[in-house]
C-alpha positions in Angstrom: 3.5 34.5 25.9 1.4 36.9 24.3 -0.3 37.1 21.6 2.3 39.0 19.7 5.6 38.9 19.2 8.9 41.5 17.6 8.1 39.1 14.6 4.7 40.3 13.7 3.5 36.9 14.9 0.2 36.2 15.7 0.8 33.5 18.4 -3.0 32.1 18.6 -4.0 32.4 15.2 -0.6 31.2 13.6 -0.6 28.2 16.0 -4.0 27.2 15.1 -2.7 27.4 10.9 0.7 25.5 12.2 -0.9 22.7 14.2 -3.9 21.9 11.9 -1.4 21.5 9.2 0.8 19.6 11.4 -1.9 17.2 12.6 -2.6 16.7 8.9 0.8 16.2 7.8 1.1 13.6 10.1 -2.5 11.8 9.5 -3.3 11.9 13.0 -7.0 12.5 14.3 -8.1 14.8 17.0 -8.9 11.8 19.2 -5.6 10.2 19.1 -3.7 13.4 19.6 -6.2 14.1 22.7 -5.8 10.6 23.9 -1.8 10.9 23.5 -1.9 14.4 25.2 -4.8 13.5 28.0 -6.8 16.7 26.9 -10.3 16.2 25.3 -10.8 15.9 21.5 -12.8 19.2 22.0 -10.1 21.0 23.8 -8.0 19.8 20.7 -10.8 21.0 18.2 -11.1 24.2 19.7 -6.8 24.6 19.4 -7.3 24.1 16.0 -9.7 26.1 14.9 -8.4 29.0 17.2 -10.6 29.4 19.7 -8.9 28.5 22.8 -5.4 28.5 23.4 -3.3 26.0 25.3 -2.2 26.7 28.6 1.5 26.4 30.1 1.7 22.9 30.7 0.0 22.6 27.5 2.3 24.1 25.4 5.3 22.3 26.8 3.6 19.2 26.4 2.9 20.1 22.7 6.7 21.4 22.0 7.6 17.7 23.2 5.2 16.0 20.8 5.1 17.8 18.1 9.1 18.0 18.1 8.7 21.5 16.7 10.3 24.8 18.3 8.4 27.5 19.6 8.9 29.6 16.7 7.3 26.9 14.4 4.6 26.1 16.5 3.7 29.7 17.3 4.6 31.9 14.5 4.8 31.7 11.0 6.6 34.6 10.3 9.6 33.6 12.7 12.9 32.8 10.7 14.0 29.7 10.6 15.0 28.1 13.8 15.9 24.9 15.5 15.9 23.7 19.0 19.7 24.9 19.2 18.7 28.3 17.9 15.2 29.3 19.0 14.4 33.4 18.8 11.4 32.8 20.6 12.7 30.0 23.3 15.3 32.5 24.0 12.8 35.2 24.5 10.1 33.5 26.5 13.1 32.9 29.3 13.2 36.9 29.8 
């Protein structure tokens, strides 16, 4: 993936806005989302507040946990999708 998409996306910056929102939604901490994904709470932190990006395993992991699809993890100006009808999981298979 990179960093944009046929969307407009912004893949890193629109995944950090996604998943801080997420995280909040949820009323999780860093910690226990580190501890639940064995990655540190800074690795987390730096996700966040996009500075680093997660890596392949990474992302899978966080597709599984989050239970979002990769166009609501990763863009936020993808139309609406589910997991039966992802544009960007569709895509990413090319």
């Amino acid at each position: 993936m990179n960093g944009k998409s046929g969307f407009g996306c912004g893949f890193r910056g629109d995944f950090a806005t996604i998943f801080k929102a997420w995280r909040r939604e949820k009323n999780l901490l860093l910690k226990q989302i580190a501890a639940d994904l064995d990655v540190s709470a800074n690795t987390v932190n730096l996700w966040e507040h996009g500075r680093r990006f997660p890596g392949g395993n990474n992302i899978e992991r966080l597709l599984q946990y989050t239970g979002l699809t990769r166009c609501r993890l990763f863009c936020l100006k993808a139309p609406k999708c589910t997991r039966g009808h992802c544009l960007l999981e569709k895509s990413s298979r090319r």
